[in-house]
C-alpha positions in Angstrom: -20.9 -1.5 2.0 -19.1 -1.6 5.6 -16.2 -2.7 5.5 -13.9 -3.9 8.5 -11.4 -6.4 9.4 -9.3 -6.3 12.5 -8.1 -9.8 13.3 -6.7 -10.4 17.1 -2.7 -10.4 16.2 -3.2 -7.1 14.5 -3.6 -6.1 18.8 -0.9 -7.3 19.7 1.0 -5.9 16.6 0.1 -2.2 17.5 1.3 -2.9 20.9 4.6 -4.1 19.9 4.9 -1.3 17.3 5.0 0.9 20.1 6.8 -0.8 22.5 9.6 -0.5 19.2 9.1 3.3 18.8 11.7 4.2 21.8 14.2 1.2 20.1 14.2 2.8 16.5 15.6 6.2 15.4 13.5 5.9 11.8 10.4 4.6 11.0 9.9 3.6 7.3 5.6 4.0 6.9 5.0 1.8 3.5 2.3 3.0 1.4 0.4 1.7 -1.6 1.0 4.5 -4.4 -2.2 3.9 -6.1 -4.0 5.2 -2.2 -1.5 6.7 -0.1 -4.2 8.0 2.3 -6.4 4.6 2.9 -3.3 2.9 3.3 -2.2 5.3 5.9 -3.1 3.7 9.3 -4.1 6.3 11.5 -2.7 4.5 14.6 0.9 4.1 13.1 0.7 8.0 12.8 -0.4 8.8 16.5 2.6 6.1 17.9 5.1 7.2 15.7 6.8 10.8 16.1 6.6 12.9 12.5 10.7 13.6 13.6 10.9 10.1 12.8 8.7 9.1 9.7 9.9 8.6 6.4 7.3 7.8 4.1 7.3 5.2 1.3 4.7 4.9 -1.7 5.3 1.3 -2.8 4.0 -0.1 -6.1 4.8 2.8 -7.6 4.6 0.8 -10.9 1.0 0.3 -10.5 -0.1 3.6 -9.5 -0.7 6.5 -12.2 3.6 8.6 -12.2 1.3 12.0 -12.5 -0.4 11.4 -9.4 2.2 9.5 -7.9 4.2 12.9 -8.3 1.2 14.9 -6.6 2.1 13.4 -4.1 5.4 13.1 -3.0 4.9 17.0 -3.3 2.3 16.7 -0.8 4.3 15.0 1.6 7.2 17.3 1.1 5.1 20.3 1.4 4.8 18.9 5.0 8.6 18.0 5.6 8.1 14.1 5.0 11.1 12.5 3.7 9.2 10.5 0.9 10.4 8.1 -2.0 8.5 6.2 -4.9 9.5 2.6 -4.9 8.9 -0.6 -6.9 10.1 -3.2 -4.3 9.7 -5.9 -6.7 11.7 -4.5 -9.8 13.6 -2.8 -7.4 13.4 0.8 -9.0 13.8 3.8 -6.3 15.5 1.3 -4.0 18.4 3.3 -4.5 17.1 6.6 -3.4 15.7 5.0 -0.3 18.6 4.3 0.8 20.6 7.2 0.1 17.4 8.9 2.1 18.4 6.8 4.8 21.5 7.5 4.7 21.4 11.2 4.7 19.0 11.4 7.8 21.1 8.5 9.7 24.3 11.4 8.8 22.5 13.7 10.2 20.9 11.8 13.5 24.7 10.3 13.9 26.1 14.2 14.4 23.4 14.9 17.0 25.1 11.7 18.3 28.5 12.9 18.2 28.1 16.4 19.8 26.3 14.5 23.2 28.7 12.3 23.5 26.9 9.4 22.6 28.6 6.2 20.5 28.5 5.7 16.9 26.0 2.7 16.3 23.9 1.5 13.2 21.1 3.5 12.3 18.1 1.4 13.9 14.9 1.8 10.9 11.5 0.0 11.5 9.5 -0.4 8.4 5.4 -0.4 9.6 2.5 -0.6 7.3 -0.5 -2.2 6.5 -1.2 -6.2 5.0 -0.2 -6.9 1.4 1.3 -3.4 0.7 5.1 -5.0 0.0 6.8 -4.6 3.3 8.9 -8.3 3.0 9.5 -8.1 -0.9 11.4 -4.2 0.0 13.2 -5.8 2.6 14.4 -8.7 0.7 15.1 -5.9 -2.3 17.0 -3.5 0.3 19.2 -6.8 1.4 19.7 -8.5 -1.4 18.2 -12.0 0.0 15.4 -13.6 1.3 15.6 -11.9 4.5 11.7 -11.5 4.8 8.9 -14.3 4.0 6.7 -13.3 1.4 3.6 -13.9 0.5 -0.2 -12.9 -1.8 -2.5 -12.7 1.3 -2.3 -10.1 3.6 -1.3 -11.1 7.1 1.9 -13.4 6.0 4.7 -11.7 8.0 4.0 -13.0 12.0 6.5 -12.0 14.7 9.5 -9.7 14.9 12.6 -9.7 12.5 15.9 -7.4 12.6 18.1 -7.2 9.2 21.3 -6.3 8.8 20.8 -3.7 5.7 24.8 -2.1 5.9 27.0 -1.6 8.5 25.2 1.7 9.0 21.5 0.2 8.8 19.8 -1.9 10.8 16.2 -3.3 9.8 13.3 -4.1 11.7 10.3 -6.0 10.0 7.2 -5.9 11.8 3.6 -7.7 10.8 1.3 -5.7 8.7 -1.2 -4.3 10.5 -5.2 -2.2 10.2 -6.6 -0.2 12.5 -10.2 -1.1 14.3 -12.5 1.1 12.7 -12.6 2.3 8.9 -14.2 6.0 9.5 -15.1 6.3 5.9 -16.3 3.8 4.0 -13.9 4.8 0.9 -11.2 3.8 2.9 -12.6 0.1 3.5 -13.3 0.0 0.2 -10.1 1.3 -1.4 -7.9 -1.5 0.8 -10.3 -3.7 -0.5 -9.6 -3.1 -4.0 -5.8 -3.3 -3.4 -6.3 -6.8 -1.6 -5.5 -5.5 1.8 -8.1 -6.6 3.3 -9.1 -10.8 2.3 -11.4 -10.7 -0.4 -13.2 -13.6 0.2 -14.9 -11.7 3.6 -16.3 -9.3 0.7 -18.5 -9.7 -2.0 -16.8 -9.9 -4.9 -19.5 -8.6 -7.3 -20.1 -5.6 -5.0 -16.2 -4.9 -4.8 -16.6 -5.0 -8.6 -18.9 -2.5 -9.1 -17.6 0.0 -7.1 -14.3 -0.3 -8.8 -16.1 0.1 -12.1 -18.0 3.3 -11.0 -14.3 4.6 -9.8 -12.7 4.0 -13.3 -15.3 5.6 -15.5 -15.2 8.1 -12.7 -10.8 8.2 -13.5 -11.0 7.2 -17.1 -13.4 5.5 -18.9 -11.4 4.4 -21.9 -9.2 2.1 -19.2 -12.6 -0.2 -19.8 -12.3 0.6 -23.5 -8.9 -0.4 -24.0 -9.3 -3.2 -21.2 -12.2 -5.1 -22.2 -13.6 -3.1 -25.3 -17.0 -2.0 -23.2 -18.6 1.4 -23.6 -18.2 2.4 -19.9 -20.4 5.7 -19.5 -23.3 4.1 -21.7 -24.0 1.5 -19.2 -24.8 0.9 -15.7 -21.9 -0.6 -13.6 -24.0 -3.8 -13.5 -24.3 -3.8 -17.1 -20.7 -2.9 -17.7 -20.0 -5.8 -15.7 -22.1 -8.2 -17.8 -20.2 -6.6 -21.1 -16.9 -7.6 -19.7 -18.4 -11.2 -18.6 -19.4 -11.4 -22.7 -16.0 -9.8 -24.0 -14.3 -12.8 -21.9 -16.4 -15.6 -22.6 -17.9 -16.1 -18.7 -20.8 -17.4 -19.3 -22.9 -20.4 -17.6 -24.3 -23.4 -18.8 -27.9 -21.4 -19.3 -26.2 -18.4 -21.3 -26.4 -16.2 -18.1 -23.5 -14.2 -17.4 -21.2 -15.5 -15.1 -20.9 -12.1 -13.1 -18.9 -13.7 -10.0 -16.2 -15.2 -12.3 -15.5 -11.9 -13.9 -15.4 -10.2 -11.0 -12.7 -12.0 -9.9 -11.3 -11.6 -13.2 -11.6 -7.6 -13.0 -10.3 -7.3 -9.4 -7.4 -9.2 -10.5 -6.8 -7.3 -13.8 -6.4 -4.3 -11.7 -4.5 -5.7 -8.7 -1.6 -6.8 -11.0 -1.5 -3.8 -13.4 -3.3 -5.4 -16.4 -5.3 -2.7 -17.0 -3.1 -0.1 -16.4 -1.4 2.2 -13.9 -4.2 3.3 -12.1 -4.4 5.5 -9.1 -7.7 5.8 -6.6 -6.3 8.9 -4.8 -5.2 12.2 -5.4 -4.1 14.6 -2.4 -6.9 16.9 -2.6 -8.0 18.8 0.4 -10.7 16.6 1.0 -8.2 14.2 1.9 -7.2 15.6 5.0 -3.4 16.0 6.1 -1.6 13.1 6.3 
């Protein structure tokens, strides 16, 4: 399956992200915890200085804590500043800041001994559609400072938000690179509704996150559905789940579209469990 998706204002986006970098003296990179390195857009890391980069593995809450631990020691093992946040609960909100905080002490006394005025610390938050950008910054300030939405591609245009007297905020539009080298990588933003599902097939997207969870876990379909993962095709597991929830059609056929949906969603929202698609092995690559 090739997957790829690289609207026009995602352009102009990238061009305004770097046009930024000069402005900003942090760069928040939001990640999704359950796949840390699909959701890591390659052009965001050549634009934006590693001195500057403060990673941030979002949905935390979703995302398995054991692997979700592998790596934050992976990012520290290459000097990343890196917290696990659940924007929407708002746990490890609270670290980010004091993160924040820390390096803005510490970029303020490079300030001082130039010369240079004391000024709020200026943080852009980048990342890629539907990974939680507008529900941290709402979390960080305490309002609606940043429209939200369930499609990727909701934040347009160019917001700054007064965090503290020390922190200022600047929102930018998600945004994907042009060309998904591996396919995993399509298919994993797919599965985490980054990319619009409906330019997918949802049945295909289905099976390939059923060979990835007996591939993780099999009893997650066990527990989930009550389907004997391993003993079945994906195709067939599939039609076991479509029977376990009662999608069938008017002939008796299985109703393998509906479920799909029904799966994809189960996951997306943590239904089944906290689930994570990546671990930082080597053949991940350095982010």
């Amino acid at each position: 399956m090739k997957v790829q998706w690289f609207p026009g204002h995602m352009t102009k986006t990238l061009r305004q992200i770097k046009e930024n970098v000069h402005l900003v003296d942090l760069s928040i990179e939001l990640l999704d915890a359950r796949i840390p390195y699909s959701s890591s857009n390659p052009e965001l890391k050549r634009l934006i200085p590693a001195s500057k980069r403060v990673v941030v593995l979002n949905k935390c809450d979703l995302a398995n804590p054991l692997v979700t631990s592998q790596w934050i020691e992976h990012y520290k093992r290459q000097h990343t500043p890196v917290v696990a946040v659940d924007s929407k609960k708002g746990s490890g909100v609270r670290d980010l800041l004091e993160q924040l905080e820390v390096l803005g002490e510490n970029i303020r006394e490079r300030w001082q001994r130039r010369g240079r005025r004391n000024r709020p610390i200026r943080v852009m938050i980048v990342g890629i559609p539907n990974v939680g950008k507008s529900s941290l910054i709402n979390r960080i300030a305490g309002k609606a400072s940043a429209k939200t939405g369930g499609r990727p591609g909701v934040t347009r245009g160019k917001q700054w938000i007064k965090v503290t007297k020390r922190i200022d905020l600047l929102d930018t539009p998600g945004v994907l690179w042009p060309k998904f080298e591996e396919e995993r990588v399509g298919i994993n933003l797919a599965l985490t509704g980054a990319i619009r599902s409906e330019i997918l097939s949802l049945e295909e997207l289905a099976l390939k996150l059923i060979e990835r969870l007996i591939a993780a876990d099999s009893s997650l379909l066990e527990k989930g559905y009550g389907v004997l993962g391993p003993k079945d095709t994906p195709y067939g597991v599939l039609e076991q789940i479509a029977e376990k929830r009662g999608c069938l059609m008017k002939d008796g056929k299985k109703d393998t579209l509906r479920v799909s949906g029904i799966l994809l969603e189960d996951f997306r929202t943590g239904r089944l469990g906290r689930i994570s698609l990546e671990e930082p092995q080597a053949d991940l690559g350095e982010e």
